[in-house]
C-alpha positions as CSV (number, residue, x, y, z in Angstrom):
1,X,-2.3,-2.2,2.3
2,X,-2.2,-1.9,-1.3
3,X,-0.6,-4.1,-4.0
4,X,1.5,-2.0,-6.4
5,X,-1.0,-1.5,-9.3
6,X,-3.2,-0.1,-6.7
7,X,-0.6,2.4,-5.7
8,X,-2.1,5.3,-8.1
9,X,-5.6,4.3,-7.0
10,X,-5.2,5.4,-3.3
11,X,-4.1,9.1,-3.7
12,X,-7.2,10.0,-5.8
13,X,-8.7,8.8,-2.3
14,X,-6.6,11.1,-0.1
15,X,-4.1,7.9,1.0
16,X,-0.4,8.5,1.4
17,X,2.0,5.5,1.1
18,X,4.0,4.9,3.5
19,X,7.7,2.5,3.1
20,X,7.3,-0.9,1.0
21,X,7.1,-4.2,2.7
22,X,8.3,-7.4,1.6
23,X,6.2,-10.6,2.1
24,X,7.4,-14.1,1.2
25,X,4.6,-16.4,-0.2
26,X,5.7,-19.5,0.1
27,X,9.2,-18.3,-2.0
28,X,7.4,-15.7,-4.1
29,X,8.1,-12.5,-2.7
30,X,5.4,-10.3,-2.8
31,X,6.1,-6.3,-2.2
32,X,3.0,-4.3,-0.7
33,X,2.8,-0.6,0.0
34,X,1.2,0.4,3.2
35,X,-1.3,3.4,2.6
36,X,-2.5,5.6,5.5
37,X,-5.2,8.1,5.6
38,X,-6.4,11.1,8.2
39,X,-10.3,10.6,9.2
40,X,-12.1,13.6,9.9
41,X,-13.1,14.3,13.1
């Protein structure tokens, strides 16, 4: 999960982002990028 500065981070790690989520923090919503990544096998 990755915060949106960190967006650009994860690709230079081989992570792909998958769709935004929303999370409400106690009123302050929050949006969070979920990043995925194959493992080798």
């Amino acid at each position: 999960m990755s915060t949106l500065p960190g967006v650009e981070f994860y690709p230079a790690c081989d992570y792909v982002a998958t769709d935004p989520i929303l999370y409400d923090a106690a009123g302050v919503v929050l949006k969070f990028v979920p990043m995925k990544k194959m493992l080798s096998q």
